[in-house]
ZAMARGU-4260 file (C-alpha; in steps of 0.2 Angstrom, whole numbers, plus 5000, padded with zeros to 4 digits):
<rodrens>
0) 6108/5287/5314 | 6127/5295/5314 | 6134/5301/5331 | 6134/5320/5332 | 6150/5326/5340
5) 6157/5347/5346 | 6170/5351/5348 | 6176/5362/5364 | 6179/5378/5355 | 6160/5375/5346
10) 6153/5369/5361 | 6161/5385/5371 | 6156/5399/5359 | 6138/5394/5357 | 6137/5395/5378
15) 6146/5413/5379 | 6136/5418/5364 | 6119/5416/5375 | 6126/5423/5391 | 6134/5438/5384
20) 6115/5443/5378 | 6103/5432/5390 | 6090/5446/5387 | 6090/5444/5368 | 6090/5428/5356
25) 6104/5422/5348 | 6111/5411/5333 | 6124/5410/5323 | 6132/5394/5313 | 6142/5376/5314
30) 6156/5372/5305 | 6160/5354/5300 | 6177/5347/5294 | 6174/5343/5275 | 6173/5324/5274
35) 6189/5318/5263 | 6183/5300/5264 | 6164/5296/5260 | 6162/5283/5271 | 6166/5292/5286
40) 6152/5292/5298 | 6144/5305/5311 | 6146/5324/5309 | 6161/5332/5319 | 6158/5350/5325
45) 6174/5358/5326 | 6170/5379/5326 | 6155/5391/5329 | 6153/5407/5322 | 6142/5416/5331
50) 6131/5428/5320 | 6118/5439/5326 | 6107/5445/5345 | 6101/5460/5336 | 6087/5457/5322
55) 6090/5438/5316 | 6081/5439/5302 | 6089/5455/5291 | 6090/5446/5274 | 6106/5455/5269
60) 6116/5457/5286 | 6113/5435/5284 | 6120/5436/5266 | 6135/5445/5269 | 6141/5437/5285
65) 6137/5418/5277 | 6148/5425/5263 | 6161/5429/5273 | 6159/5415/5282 | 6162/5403/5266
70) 6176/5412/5261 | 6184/5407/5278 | 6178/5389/5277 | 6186/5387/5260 | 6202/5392/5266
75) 6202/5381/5283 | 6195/5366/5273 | 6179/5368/5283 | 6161/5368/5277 | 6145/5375/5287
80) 6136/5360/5293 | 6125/5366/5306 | 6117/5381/5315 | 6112/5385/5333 | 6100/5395/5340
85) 6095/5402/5358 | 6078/5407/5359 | 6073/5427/5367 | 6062/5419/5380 | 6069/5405/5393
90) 6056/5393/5392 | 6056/5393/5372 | 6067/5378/5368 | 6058/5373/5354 | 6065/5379/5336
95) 6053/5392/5329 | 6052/5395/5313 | 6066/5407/5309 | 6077/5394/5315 | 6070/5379/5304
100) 6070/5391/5291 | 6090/5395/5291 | 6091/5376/5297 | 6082/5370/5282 | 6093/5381/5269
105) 6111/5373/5277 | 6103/5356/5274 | 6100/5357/5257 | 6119/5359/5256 | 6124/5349/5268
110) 6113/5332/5270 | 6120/5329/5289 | 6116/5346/5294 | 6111/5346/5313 | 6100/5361/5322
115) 6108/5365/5340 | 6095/5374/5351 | 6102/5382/5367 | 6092/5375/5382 | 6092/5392/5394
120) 6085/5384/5407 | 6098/5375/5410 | 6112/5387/5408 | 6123/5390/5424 | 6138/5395/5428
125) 6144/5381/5435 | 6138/5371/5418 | 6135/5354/5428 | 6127/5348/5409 | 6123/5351/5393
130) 6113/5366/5390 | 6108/5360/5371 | 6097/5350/5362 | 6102/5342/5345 | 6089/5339/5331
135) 6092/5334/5316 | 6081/5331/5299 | 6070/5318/5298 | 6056/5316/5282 | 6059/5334/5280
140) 6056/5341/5300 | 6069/5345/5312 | 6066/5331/5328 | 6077/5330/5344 | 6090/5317/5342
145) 6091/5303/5353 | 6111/5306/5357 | 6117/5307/5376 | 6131/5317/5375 | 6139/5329/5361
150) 6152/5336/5373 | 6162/5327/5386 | 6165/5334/5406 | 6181/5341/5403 | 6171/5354/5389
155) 6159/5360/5404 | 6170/5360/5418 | 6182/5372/5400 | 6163/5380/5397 | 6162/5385/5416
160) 6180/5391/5419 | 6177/5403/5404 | 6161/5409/5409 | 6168/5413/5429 | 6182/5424/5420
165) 6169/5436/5410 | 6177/5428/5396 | 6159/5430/5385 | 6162/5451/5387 | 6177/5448/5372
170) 6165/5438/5360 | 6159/5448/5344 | 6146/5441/5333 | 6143/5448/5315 | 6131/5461/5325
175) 6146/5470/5332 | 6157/5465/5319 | 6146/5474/5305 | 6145/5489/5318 | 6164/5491/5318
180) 6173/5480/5306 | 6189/5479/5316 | 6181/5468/5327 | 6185/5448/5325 | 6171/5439/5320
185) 6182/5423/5320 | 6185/5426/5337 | 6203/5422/5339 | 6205/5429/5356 | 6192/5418/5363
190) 6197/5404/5352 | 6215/5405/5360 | 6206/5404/5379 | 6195/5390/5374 | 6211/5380/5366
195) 6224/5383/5381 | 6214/5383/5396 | 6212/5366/5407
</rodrens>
């Protein structure tokens, strides 16, 4: 099975996401570099677009930020590849339905889609490991993947710096985008922290 690989920025953004609402759940989606050469193996993470903590499930709130969403993908050569999820209740690290559901829809566009579930039990600030789990689709169910590591200790020790500075109070997910559109749902501020901090 390919290798499944994030990158800081993804890896980042889906942490803040859950820490800036630790009392609600969270999702939002994974962008994957388009594949130029067909042979090319594993499923590179390079973005993610935080979506919702609100109501996750708002059929058209979901259709007009995965609109604007593709739009944006087209123009950086990206394609949506994946999508996470951070459960309301701490000990809930399973997906639940919702999150197969909005899982299963990305997969029958893209074959190597992965499901990222935020493991809240082992969020800290000091981010000593990974607080995911990666499944991916298997015979039509979504099963943990046997992978180590998707992020290396230079993205926690990133992960942790950011989340000491408050850094997670300037992340906007479509929620608070679609509350006040001048808001950036890309994220270009935190984008900026994640790329230049050490």
């Amino acid at each position: 099975m390919a290798e499944i690989a994030a990158s800081d920025r993804a890896y980042c953004k889906i942490i803040l996401h859950a820490a800036k609402y630790p009392h609600c759940s969270v999702n939002g989606v994974l962008l994957t570099e388009r594949h130029r050469n067909k042979d090319a193996k594993g499923l590179k993470i390079v973005d993610a677009i935080p979506l919702f903590h609100l109501t996750l499930t708002l059929a058209p709130m979901m259709e007009i930020a995965l609109t604007q969403i593709d739009g944006y993908c087209k123009l950086k050569g990206l394609t949506i590849g994946g999508y996470y999820h951070a459960n309301e209740h701490c000990q809930k690290i399973r997906p639940n339905a919702i999150a197969c559901k909005i899982a299963d829809r990305i997969h029958e566009h893209h074959s190597d889609a992965c499901l990222i579930m935020v493991e809240n039990e082992s969020l800290s600030v000091e981010c000593e490991k990974e607080a995911i789990k990666v499944y991916t689709n298997q015979d039509g169910k979504w099963k943990p993947k046997e992978q180590r590591h998707i992020v290396d200790s230079e993205c926690l020790a990133k992960t942790s710096s950011l989340l000491q500075s408050k850094a997670y109070r300037e992340l906007v997910d479509f929620d608070a985008h679609l509350a006040d559109i001048s808001l950036d749902w890309q994220n270009t501020r935190i984008n900026d922290l994640v790329d230049h901090s050490t």
